[in-house]
C-alpha positions as CSV (number, residue, x, y, z in Angstrom):
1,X,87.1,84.7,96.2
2,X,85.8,81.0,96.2
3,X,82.7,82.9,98.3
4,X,82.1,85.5,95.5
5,X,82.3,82.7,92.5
6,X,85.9,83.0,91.9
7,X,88.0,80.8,91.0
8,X,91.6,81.3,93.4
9,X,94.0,82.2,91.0
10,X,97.5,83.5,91.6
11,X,96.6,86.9,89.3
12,X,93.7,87.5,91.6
13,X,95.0,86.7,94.6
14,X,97.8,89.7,93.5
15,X,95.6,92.4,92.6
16,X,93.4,92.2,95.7
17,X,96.9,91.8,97.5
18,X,98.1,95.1,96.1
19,X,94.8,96.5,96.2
20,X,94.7,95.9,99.9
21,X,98.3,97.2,101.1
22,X,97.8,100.2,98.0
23,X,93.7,101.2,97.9
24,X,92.7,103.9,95.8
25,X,95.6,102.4,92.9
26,X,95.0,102.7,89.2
27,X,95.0,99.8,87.3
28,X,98.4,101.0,85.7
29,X,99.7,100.8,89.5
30,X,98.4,97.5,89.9
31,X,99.8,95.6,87.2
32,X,103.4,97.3,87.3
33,X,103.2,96.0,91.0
34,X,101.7,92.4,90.2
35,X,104.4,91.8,87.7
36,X,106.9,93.1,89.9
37,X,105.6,90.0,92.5
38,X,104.3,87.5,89.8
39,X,106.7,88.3,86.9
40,X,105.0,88.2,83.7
41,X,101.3,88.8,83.5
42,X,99.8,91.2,81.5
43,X,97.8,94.1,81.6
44,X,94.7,93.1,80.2
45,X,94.5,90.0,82.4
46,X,95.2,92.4,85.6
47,X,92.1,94.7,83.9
48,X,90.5,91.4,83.3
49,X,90.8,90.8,87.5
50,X,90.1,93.9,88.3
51,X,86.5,93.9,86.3
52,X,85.7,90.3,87.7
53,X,86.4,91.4,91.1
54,X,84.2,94.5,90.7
55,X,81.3,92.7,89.3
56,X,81.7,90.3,92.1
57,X,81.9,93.0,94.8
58,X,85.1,92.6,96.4
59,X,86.8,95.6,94.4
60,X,85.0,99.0,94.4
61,X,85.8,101.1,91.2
62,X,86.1,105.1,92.0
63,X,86.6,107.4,89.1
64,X,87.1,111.0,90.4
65,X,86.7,113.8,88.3
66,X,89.9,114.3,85.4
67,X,91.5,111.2,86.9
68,X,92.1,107.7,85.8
69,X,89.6,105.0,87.8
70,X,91.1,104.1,91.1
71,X,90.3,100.8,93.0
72,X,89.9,99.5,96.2
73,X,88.8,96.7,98.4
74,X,87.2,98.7,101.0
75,X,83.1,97.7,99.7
76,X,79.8,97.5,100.6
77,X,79.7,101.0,103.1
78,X,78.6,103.3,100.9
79,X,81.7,105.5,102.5
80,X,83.3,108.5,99.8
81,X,86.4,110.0,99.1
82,X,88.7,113.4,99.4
83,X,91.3,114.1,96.2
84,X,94.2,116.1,96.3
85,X,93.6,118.7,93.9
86,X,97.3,119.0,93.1
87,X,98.9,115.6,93.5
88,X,95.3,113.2,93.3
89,X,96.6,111.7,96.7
90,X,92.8,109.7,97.4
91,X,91.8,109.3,101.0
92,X,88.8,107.9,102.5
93,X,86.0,110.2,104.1
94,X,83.5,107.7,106.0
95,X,79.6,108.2,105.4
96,X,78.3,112.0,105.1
97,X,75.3,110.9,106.9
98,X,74.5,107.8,109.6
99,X,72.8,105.7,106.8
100,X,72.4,105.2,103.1
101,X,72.2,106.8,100.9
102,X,74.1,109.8,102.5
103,X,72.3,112.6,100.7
104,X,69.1,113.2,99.9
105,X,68.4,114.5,96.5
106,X,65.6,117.2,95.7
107,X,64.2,115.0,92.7
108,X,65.4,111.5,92.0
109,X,62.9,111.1,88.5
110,X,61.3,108.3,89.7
111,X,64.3,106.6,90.4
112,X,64.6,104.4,93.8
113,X,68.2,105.8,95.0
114,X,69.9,103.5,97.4
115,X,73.3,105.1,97.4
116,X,75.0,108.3,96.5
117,X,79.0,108.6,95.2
118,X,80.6,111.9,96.7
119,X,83.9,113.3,96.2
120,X,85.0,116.3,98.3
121,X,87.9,118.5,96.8
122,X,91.0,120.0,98.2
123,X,94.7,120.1,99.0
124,X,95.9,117.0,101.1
125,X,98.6,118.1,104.1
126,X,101.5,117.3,101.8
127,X,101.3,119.7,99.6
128,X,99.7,122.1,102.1
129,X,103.1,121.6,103.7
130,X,104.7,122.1,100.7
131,X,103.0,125.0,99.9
132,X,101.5,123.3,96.6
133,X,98.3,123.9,95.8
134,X,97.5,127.4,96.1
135,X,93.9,128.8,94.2
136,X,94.8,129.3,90.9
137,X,96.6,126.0,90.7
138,X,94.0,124.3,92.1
139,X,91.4,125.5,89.6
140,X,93.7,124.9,86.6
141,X,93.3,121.0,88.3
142,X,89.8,121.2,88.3
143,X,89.1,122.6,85.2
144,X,85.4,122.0,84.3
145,X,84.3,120.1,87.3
146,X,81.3,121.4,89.4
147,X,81.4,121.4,92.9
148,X,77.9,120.2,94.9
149,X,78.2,122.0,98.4
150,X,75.4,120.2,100.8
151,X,74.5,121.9,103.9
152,X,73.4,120.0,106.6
153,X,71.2,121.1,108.8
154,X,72.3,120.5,112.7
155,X,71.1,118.2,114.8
């Protein structure tokens, strides 16, 4: 923290704490489970944490399609993620591509793109096993969200 311009407090030191044995946690998670260790501390100051660590880079900020934002401490590897459509169980799904920013658009407007945010789709081996999360629940889930299929060409 002290690296990142932080000052070491015991708030801080809880949410990356959580963060780190719980990743892809809502901020909702989090502070039920800091007060659980810390006792009282309130929401706002564990959303207050949570924005000071993701401005100083030691908490990534994910928000998937439908979903509440989810945080982590895994940063700085561009890597993406694979939700659940029928229990939003989060997992991560390492780089698409060797190097940044993963994908390649077709136009990027002028803009200089140094990373791209993907988020594959599906039914996580729970509920496969389960037998949760067949189509037409799946698409109820998903609900307005557009899926971006890239091909890759082999190598």
């Amino acid at each position: 923290m002290r690296a990142a311009g932080l000052r070491v407090t015991a708030p801080r030191q809880a949410v990356l704490g959580v963060l780190g044995e719980f990743p892809h946690s809502t901020a909702e998670t989090v502070a039920s489970t800091v007060r659980s260790r810390l006792g009282s501390v309130s929401t706002q100051a564990v959303y207050d944490v949570l924005a000071a660590c993701v401005d100083a880079g030691l908490v990534r900020r994910i928000e998937p399609a439908g979903s509440a934002a989810l945080y982590e401490t895994r940063t700085g590897d561009n890597h993406h993620h694979v939700v659940c459509r029928s229990c939003g169980t989060t997992a991560d799904v390492d780089c698409v591509v060797d190097e940044r920013p993963c994908l390649t658009p077709s136009d990027t407007g002028g803009f200089v793109v140094d990373e791209a945010e993907v988020v594959f789709w599906g039914t996580c081996p729970t509920c496969v096993a389960a037998g949760v999360g067949n189509r037409e629940s799946r698409r109820a889930v998903r609900g307005a969200v557009a899926v971006l299929h890239e091909s890759t060409p082999p190598r």
